[in-house]
PDB file of N, CA, C and O in Angstrom:
ATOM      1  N   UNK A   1       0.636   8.276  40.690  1.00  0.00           N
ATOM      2  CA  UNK A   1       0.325   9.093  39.531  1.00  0.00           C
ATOM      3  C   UNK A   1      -0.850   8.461  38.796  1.00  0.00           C
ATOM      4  O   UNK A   1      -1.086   7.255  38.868  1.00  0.00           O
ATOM      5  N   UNK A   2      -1.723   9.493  37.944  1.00  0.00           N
ATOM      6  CA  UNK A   2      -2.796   8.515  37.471  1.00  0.00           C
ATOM      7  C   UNK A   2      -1.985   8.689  35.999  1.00  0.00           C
ATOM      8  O   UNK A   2      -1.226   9.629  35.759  1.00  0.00           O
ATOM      9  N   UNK A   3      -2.289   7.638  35.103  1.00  0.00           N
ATOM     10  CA  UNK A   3      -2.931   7.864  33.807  1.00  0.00           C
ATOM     11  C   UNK A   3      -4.166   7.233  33.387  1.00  0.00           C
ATOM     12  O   UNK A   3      -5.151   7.331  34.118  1.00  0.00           O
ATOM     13  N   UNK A   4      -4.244   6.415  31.983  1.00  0.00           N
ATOM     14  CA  UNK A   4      -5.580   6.303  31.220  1.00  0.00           C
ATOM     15  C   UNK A   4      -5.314   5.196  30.878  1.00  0.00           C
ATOM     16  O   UNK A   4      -4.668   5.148  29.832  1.00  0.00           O
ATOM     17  N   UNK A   5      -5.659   3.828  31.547  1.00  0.00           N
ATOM     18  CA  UNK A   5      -5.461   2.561  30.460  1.00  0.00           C
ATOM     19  C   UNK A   5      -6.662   2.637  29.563  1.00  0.00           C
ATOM     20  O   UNK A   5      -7.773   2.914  30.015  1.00  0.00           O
ATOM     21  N   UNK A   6      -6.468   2.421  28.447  1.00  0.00           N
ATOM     22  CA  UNK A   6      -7.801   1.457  27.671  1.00  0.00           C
ATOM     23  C   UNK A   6      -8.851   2.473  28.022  1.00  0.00           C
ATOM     24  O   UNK A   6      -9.960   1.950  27.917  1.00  0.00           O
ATOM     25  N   UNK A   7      -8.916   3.734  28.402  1.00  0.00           N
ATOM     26  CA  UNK A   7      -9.993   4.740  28.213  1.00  0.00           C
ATOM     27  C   UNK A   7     -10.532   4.901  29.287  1.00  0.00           C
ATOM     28  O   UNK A   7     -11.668   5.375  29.314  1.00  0.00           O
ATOM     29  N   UNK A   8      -9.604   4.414  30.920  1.00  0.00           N
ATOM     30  CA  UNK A   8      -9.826   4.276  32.275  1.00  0.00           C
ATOM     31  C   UNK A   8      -9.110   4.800  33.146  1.00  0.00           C
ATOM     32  O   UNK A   8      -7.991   4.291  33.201  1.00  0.00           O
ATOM     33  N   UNK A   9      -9.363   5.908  34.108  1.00  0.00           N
ATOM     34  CA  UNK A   9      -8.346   6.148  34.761  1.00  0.00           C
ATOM     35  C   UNK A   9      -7.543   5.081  35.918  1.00  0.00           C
ATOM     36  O   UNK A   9      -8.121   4.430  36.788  1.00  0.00           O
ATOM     37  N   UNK A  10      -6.416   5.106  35.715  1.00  0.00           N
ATOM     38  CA  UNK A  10      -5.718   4.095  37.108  1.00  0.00           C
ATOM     39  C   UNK A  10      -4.629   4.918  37.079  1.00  0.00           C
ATOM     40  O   UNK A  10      -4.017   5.730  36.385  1.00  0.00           O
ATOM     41  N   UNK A  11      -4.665   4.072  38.675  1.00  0.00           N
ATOM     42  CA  UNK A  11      -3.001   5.351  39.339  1.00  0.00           C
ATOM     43  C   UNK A  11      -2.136   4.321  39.542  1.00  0.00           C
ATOM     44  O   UNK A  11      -2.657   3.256  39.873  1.00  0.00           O
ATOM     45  N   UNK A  12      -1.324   4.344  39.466  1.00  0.00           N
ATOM     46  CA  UNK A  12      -0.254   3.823  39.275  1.00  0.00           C
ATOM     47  C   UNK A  12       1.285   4.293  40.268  1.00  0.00           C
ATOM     48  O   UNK A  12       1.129   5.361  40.860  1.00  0.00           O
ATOM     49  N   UNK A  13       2.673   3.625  40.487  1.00  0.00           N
ATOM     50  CA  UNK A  13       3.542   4.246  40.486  1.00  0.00           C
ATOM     51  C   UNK A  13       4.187   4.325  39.597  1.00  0.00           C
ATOM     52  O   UNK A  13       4.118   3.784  38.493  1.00  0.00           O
ATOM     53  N   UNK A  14       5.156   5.305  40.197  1.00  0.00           N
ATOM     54  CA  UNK A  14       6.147   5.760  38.413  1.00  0.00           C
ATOM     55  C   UNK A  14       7.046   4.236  38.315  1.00  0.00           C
ATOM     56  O   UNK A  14       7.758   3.713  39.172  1.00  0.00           O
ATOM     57  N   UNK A  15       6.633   3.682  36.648  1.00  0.00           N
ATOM     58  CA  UNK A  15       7.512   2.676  36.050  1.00  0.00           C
ATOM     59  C   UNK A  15       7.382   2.675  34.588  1.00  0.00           C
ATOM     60  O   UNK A  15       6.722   3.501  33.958  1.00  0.00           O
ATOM     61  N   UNK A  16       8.034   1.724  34.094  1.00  0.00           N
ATOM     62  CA  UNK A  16       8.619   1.438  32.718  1.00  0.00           C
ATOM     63  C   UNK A  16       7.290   1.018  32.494  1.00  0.00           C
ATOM     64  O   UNK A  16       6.448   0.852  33.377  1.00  0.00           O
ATOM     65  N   UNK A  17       7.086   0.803  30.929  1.00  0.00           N
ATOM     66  CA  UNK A  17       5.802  -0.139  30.176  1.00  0.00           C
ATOM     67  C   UNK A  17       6.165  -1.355  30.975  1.00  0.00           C
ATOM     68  O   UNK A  17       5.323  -1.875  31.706  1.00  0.00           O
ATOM     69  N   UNK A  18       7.460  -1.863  30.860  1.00  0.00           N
ATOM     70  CA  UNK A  18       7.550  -3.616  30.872  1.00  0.00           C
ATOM     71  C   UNK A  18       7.328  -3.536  32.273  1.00  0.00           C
ATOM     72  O   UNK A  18       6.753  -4.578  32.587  1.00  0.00           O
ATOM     73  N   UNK A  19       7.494  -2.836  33.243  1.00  0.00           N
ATOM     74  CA  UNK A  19       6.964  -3.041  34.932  1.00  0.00           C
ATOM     75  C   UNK A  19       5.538  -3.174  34.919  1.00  0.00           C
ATOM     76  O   UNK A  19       4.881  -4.106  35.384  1.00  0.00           O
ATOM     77  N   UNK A  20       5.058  -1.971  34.238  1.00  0.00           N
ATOM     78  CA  UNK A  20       3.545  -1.544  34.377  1.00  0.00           C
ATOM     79  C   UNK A  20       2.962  -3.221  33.528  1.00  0.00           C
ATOM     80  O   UNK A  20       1.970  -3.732  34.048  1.00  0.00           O
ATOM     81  N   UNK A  21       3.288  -3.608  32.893  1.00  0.00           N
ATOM     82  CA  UNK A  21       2.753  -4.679  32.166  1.00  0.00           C
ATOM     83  C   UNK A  21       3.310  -6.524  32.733  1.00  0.00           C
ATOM     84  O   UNK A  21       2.710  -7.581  32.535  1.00  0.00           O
ATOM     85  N   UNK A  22       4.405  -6.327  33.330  1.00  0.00           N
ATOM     86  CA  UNK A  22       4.381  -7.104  34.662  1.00  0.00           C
ATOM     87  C   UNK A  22       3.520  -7.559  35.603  1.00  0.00           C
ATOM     88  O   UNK A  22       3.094  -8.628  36.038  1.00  0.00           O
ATOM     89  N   UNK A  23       3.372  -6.051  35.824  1.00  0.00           N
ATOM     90  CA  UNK A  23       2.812  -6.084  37.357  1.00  0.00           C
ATOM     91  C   UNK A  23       0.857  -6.242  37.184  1.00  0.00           C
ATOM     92  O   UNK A  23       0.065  -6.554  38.073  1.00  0.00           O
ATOM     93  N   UNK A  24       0.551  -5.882  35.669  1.00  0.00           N
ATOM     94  CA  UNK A  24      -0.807  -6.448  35.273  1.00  0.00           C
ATOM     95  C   UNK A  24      -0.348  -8.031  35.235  1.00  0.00           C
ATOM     96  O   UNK A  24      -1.112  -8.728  35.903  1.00  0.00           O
ATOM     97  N   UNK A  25       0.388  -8.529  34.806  1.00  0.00           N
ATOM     98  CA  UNK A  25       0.282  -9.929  34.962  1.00  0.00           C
ATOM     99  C   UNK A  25       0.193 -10.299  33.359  1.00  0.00           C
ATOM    100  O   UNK A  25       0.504 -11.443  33.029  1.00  0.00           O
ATOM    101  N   UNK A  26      -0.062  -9.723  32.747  1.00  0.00           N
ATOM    102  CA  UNK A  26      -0.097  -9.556  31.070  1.00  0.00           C
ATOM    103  C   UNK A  26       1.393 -10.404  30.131  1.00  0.00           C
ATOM    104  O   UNK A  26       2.617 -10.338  30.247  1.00  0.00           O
ATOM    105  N   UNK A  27       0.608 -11.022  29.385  1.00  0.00           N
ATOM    106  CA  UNK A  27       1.897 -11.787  28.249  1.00  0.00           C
ATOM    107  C   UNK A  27       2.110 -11.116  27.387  1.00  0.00           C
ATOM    108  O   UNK A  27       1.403 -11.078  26.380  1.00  0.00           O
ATOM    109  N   UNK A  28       3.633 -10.088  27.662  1.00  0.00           N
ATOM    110  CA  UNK A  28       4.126  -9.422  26.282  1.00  0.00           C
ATOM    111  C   UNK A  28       4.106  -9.911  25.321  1.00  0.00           C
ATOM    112  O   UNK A  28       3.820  -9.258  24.318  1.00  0.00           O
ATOM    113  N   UNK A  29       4.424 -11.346  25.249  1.00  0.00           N
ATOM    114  CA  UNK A  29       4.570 -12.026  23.213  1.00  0.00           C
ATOM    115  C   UNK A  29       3.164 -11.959  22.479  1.00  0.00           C
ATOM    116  O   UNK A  29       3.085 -12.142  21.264  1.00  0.00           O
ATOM    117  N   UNK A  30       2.044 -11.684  23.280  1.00  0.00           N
ATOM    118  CA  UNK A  30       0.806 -11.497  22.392  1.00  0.00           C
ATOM    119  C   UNK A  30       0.151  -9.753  22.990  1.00  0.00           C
ATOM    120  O   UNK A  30      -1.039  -9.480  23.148  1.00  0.00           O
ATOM    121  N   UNK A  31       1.231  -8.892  23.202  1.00  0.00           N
ATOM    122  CA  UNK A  31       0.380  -7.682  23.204  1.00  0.00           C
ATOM    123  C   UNK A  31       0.886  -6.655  22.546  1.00  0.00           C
ATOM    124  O   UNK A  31       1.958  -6.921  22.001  1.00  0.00           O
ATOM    125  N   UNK A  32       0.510  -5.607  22.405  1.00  0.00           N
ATOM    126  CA  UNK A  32       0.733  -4.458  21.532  1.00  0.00           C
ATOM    127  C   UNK A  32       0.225  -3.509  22.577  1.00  0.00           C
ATOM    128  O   UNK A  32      -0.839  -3.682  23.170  1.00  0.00           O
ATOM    129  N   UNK A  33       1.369  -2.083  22.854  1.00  0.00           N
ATOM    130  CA  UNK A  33       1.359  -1.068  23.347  1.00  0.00           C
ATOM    131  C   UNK A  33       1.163   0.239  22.760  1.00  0.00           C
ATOM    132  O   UNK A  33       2.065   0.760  22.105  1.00  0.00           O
ATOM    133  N   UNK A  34       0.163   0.749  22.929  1.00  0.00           N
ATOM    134  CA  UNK A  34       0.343   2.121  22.521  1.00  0.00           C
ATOM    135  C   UNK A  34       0.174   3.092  23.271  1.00  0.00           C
ATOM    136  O   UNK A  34      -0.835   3.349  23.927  1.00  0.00           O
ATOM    137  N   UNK A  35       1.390   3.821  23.197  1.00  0.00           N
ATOM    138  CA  UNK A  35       1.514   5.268  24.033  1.00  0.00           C
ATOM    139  C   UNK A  35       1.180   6.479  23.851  1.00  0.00           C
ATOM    140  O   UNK A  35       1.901   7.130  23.094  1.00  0.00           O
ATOM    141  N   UNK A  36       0.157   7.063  24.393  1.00  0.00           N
ATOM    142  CA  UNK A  36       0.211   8.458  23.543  1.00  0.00           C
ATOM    143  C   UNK A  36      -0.258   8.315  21.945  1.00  0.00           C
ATOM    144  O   UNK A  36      -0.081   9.280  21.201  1.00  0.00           O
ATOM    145  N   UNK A  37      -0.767   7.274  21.517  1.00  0.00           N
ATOM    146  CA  UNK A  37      -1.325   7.242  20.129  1.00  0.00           C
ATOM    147  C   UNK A  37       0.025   6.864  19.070  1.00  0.00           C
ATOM    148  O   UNK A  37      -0.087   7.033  17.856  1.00  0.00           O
ATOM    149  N   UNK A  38       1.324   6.324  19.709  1.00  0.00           N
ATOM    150  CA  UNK A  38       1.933   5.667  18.958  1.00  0.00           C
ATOM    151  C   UNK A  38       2.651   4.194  19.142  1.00  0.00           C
ATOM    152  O   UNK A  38       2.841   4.138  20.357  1.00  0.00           O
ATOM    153  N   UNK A  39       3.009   3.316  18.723  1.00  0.00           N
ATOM    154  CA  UNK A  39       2.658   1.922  18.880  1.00  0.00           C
ATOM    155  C   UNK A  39       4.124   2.241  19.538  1.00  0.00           C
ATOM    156  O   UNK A  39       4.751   3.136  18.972  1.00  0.00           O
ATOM    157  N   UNK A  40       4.627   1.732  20.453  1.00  0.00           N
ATOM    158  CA  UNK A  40       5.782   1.178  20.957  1.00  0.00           C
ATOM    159  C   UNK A  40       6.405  -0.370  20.975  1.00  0.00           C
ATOM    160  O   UNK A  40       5.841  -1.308  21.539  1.00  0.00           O
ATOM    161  N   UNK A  41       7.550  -0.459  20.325  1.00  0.00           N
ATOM    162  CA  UNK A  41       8.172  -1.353  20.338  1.00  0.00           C
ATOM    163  C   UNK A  41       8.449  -2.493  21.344  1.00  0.00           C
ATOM    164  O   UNK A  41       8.984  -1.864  22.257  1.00  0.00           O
ATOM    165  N   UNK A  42       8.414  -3.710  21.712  1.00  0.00           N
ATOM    166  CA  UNK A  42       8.693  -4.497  22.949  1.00  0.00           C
ATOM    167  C   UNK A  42      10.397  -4.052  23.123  1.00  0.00           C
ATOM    168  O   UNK A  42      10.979  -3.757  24.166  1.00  0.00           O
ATOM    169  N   UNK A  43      10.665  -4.085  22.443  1.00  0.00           N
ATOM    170  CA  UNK A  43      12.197  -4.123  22.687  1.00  0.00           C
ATOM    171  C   UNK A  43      12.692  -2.539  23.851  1.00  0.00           C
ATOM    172  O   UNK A  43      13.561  -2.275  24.683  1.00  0.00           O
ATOM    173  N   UNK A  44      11.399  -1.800  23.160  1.00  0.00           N
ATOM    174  CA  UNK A  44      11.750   0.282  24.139  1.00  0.00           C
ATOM    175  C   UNK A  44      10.939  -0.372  25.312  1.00  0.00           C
ATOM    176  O   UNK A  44      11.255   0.190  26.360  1.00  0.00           O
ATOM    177  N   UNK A  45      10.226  -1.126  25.465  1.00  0.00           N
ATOM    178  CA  UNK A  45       9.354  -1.139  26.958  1.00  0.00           C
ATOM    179  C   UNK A  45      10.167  -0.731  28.292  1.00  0.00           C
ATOM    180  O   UNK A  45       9.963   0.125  29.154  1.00  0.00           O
ATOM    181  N   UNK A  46      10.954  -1.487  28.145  1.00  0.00           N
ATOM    182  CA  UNK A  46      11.855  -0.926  29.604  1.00  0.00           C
ATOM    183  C   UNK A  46      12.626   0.278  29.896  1.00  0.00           C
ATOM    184  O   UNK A  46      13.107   0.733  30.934  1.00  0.00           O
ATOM    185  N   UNK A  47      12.598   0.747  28.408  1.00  0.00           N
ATOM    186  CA  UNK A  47      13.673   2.120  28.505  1.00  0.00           C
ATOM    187  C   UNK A  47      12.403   3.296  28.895  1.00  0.00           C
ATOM    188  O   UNK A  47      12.767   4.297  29.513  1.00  0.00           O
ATOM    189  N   UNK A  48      11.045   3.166  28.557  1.00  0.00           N
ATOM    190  CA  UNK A  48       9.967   4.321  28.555  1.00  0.00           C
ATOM    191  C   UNK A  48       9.630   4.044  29.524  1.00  0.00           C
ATOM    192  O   UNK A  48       9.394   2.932  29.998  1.00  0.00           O
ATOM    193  N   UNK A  49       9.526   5.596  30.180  1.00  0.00           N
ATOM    194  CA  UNK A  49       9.024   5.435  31.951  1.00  0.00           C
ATOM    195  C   UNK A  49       7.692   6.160  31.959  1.00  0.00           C
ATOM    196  O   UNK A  49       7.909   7.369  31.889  1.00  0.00           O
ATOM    197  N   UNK A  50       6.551   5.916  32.011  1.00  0.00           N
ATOM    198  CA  UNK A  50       5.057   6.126  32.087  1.00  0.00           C
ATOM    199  C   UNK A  50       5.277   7.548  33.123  1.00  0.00           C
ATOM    200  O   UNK A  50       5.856   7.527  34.209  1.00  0.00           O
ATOM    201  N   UNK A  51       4.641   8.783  32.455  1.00  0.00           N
ATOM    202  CA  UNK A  51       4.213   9.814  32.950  1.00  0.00           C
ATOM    203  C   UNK A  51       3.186  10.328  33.631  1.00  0.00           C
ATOM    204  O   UNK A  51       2.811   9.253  34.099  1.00  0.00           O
ATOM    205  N   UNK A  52       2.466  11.063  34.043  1.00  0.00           N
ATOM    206  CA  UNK A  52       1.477  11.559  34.672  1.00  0.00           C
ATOM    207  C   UNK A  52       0.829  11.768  33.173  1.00  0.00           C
ATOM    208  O   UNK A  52       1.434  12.134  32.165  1.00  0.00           O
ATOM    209  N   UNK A  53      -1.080  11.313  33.348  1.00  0.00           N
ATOM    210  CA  UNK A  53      -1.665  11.996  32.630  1.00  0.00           C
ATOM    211  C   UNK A  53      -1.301  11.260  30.844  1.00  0.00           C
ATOM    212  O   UNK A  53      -1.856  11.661  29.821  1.00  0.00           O
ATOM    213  N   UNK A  54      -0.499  10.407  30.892  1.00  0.00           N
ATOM    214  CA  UNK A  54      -0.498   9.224  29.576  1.00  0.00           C
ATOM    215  C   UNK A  54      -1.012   8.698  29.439  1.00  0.00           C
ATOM    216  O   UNK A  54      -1.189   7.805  30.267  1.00  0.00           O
ATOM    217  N   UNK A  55      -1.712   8.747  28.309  1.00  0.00           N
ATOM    218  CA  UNK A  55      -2.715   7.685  27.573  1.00  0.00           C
ATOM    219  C   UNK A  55      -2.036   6.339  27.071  1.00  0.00           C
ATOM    220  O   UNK A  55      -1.185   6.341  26.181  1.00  0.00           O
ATOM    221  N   UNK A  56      -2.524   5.078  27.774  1.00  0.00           N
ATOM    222  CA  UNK A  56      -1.822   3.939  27.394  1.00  0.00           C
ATOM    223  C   UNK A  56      -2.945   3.122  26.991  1.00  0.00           C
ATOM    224  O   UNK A  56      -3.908   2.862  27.713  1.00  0.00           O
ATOM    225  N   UNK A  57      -2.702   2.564  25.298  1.00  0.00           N
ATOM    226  CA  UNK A  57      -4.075   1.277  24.880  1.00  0.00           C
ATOM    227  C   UNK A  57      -2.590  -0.272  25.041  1.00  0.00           C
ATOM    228  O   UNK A  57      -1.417  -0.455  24.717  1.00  0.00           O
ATOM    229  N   UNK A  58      -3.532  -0.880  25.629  1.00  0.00           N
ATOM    230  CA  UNK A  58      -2.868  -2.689  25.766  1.00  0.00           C
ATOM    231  C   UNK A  58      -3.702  -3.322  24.751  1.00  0.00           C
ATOM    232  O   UNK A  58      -4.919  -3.147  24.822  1.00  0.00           O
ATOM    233  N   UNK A  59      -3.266  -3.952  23.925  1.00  0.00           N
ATOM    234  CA  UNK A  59      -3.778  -4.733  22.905  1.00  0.00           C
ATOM    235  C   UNK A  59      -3.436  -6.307  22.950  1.00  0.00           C
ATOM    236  O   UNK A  59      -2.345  -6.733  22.573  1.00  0.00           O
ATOM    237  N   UNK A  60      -4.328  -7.023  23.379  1.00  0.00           N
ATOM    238  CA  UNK A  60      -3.910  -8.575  23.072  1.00  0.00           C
ATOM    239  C   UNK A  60      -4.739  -9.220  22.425  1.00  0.00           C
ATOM    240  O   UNK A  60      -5.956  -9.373  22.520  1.00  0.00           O
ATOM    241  N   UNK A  61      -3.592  -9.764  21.426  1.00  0.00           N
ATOM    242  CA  UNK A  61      -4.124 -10.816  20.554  1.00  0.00           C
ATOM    243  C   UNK A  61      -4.712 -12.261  20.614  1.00  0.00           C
ATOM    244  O   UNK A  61      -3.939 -13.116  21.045  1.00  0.00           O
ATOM    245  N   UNK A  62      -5.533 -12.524  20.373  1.00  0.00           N
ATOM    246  CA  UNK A  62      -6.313 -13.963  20.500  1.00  0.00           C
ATOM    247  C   UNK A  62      -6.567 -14.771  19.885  1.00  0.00           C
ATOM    248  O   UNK A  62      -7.490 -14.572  19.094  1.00  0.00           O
ATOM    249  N   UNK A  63      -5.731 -16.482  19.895  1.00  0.00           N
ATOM    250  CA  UNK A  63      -5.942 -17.010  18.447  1.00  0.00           C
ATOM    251  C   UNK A  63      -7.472 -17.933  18.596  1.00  0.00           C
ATOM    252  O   UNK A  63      -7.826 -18.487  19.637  1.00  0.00           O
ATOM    253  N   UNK A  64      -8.077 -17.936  17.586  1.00  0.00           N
ATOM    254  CA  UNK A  64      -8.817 -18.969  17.508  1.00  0.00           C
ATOM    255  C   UNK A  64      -9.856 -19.358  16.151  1.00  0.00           C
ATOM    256  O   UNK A  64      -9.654 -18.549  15.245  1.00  0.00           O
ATOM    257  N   UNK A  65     -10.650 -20.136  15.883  1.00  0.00           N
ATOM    258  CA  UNK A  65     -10.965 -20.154  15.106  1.00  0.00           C
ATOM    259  C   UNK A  65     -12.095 -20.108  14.294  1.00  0.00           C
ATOM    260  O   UNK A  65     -11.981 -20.186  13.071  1.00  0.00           O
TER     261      UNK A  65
END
């Protein structure tokens, strides 16, 4: 299935945020999800299963100084 990371199309198979963000290799404790233009919780990641045609932004935070 495709959707839209970050304003890009990629195809994907059908999974949860927390698979799809797994399987990027990505550190949940510094990212922020938004689905469809609303922020999703870490705690819903595994319960939301990524659709055809969803817009997903990954946000990670970076400390420094």
């Amino acid at each position: 299935m495709e959707i839209i990371v970050n304003g890009l199309k990629e195809t994907t198979l059908p999974c949860s945020i927390a698979e799809f963000v797994a399987n990027k290799g990505l550190a949940p404790g510094a990212l922020v999800v938004e689905l469809n233009q609303q922020i999703i919780k870490q705690q819903q990641w595994q319960a939301i299963q990524l659709k055809e045609d969803d817009q997903l932004e990954l946000l990670s935070f970076v400390g420094g100084g």
